[in-house]
N, C-alpha and C positions, 0 to 999 in steps of 0.2 A: 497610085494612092488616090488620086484625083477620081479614077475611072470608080475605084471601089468606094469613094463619098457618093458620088452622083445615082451607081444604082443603089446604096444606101437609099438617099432622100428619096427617089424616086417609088423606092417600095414604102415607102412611109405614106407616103402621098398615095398612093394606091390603098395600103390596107386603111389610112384614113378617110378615102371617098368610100368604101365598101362598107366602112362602120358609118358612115356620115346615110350611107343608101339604107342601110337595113333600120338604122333607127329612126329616121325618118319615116318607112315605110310601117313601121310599129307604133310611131304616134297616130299616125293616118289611121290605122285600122282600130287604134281602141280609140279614136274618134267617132268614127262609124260604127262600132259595134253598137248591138244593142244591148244597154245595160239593163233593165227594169225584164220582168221573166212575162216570154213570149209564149203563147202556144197556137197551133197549124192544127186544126182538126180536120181530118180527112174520113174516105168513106171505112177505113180500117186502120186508121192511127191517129193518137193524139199526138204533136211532138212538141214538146215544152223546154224552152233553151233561154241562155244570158249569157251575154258577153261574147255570143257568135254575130255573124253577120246577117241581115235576116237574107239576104241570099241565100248563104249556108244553110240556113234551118230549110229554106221551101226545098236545097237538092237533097237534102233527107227525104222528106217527106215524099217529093215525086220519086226518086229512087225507090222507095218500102213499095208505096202502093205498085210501081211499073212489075216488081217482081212478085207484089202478091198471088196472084195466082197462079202464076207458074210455078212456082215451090211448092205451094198447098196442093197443085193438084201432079206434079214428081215424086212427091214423099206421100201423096195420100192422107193428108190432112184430113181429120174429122171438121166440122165447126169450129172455129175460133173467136173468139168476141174478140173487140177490140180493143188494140196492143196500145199501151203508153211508151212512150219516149222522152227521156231525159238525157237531152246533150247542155254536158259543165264545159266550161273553159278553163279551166284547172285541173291539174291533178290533185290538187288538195280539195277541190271543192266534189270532184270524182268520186275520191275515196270518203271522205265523209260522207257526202249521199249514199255509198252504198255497202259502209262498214269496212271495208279491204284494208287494213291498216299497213303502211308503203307501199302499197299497189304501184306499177307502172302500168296497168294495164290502161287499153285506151278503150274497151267494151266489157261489159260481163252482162246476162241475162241473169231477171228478178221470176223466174217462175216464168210459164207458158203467156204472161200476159204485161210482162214489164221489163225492158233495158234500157240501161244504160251505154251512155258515149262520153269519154275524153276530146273534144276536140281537137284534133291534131293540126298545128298550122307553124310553118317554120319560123316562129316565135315562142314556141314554146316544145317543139321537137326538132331532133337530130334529124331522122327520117320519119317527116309524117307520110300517114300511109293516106288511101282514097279514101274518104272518111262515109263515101256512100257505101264500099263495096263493105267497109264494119259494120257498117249498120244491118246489108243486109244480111252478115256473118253471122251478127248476135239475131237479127229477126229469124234466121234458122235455125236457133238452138231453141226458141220459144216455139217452133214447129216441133222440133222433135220433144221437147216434155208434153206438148200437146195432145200428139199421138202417142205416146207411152203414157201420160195421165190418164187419156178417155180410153186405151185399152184396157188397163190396168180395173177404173170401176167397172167396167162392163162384165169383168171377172169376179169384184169383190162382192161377198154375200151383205144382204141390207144391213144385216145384225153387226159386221166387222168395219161398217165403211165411217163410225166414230174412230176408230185407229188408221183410216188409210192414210193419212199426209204424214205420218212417222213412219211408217211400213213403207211407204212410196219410196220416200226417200234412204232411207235406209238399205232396200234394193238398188235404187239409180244410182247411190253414190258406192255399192259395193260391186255392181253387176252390168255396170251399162259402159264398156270400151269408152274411151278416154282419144283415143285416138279417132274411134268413129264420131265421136260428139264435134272433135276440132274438123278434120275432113271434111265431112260432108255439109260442114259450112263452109267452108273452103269455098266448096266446090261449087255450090252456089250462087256464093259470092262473087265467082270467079277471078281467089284469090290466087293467083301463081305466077311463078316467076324460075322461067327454066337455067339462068345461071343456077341460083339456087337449088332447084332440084339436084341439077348432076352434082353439086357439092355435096347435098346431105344424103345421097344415093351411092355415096361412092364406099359405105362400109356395110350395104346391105343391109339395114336396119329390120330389124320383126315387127309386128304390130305389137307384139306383146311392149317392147321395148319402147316404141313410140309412145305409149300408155304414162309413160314417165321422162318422154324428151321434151323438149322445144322445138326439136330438130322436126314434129308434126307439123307446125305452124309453116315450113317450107315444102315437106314434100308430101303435103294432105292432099291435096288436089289430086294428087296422082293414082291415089290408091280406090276414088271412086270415078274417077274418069276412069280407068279398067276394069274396075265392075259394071260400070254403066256400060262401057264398049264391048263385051262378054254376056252379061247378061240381061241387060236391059233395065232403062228405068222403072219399071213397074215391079221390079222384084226387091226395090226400093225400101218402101213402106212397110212390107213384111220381114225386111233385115232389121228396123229399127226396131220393130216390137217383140223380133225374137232377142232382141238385146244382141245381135251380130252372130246370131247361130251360125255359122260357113255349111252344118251338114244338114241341119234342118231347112234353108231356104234356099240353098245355093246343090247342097248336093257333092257339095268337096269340102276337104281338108283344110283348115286352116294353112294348115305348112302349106299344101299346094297352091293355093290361092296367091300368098306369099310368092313363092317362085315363079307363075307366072305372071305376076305385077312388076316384078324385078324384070323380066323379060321384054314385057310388054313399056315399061317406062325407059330401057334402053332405045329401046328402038325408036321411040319418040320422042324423046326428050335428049 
């Protein structure tokens, strides 16, 4: 009885120094944060934040610029002006900046030239993730509406281009993979994580089907790392704007494609 009091106490004493660490280490940081709204103008980003650390804001902003050109010039980027950045410290402050009502999300991009950031830091998540490699997840989604916006007017006649941002969008949100949109920010990003993979790999998934999972967000990476290992980065750019043609730019089947990605992600992963 004696032995089962003493590890009693002793786990007391423990999960009270572990609550006595974390909250301490939580007063500290919203001591240091900055609270009044900051912004990092760079030579291709503004980045405007509160209630992060200004450390945190400058490895955004060195992170964006480090990969800007190497994404614009993989995916074939047209011209881009310069992209805004809005990192909250909240999720409520998240989701009201950019309408999402209960959002958990911790990025979403505002059109070719604006995203947003959640903060992640284990004071206010379970599993925060790298908050550079989201940043540069979401900076690749504003590449790809980029390069599907400037292909798009280059097609549309002068007289139609009062209706393109209702036609644009009404094509991208009925015609443009769901799955390629998550991936090949992914891939980017170089967001992956091979437990992961072999879990969400292990019932064969379709693209089609990823189009409507979450189960993307773990095994996206995989699906343009074997495109890229196959056929090369430069056939990149013309996958985006054929909206994921497989026979128009690639020359095969969707299904085939599929089969050997499922091949090619065994043997690797």
């Amino acid at each position: 009885m004696k032995k089962i009091r003493n590890v009693f106490k002793w786990s007391l004493v423990a999960v009270g120094s572990l609550a006595l660490i974390y909250f301490s280490s939580m007063i500290i940081r919203e001591i240091r944060v900055v609270a009044d709204n900051q912004e990092i103008t760079t030579q291709n980003f503004v980045v405007r934040y509160s209630g992060i650390l200004e450390s945190e804001g400058k490895d955004i902003s060195e992170a964006l610029e480090a990969n800007y050109d190497r994404i614009r010039e993989e995916l074939q980027d047209p011209k881009h002006d310069r992209i805004s950045v809005y990192i909250h410290s909240s999720q409520e402050d998240f989701n009201k900046a950019t309408g999402l009502i209960n959002s958990k999300a911790n990025g979403t991009s505002r059109g070719p030239l604006t995203f947003h950031l959640k903060y992640d830091t284990w004071y206010n998540s379970v599993f925060p993730q790298d908050m550079s490699k989201v940043a540069v997840h979401e900076f690749t989604h504003c590449v790809q509406l980029n390069i599907l916006i400037q292909d798009a007017l280059s097609k549309t006649a002068q007289e139609r281009l009062g209706d393109f941002d209702k036609a644009f969008e009404e094509k991208f949100q009925k015609k443009y993979p769901q799955w390629l949109w998550e991936a090949l920010s992914d891939y980017e990003a170089g967001m992956v994580n091979k437990v992961s993979v072999k879990y969400g790999m292990k019932n064969r998934p379709t693209l089609q089907e990823l189009n409507n999972s979450n189960q993307i967000y773990t095994i996206g990476y995989t699906i343009i790392d074997y495109f890229v290992s196959t056929y090369g980065k430069d056939k990149l750019g013309d996958f985006i704007k054929s909206y994921g043609d497989f026979d128009k730019v690639l020359g095969v089947s969707e299904s085939d494609f599929e089969i050997d990605w499922h091949t090619f992600t065994d043997k690797k992963y």
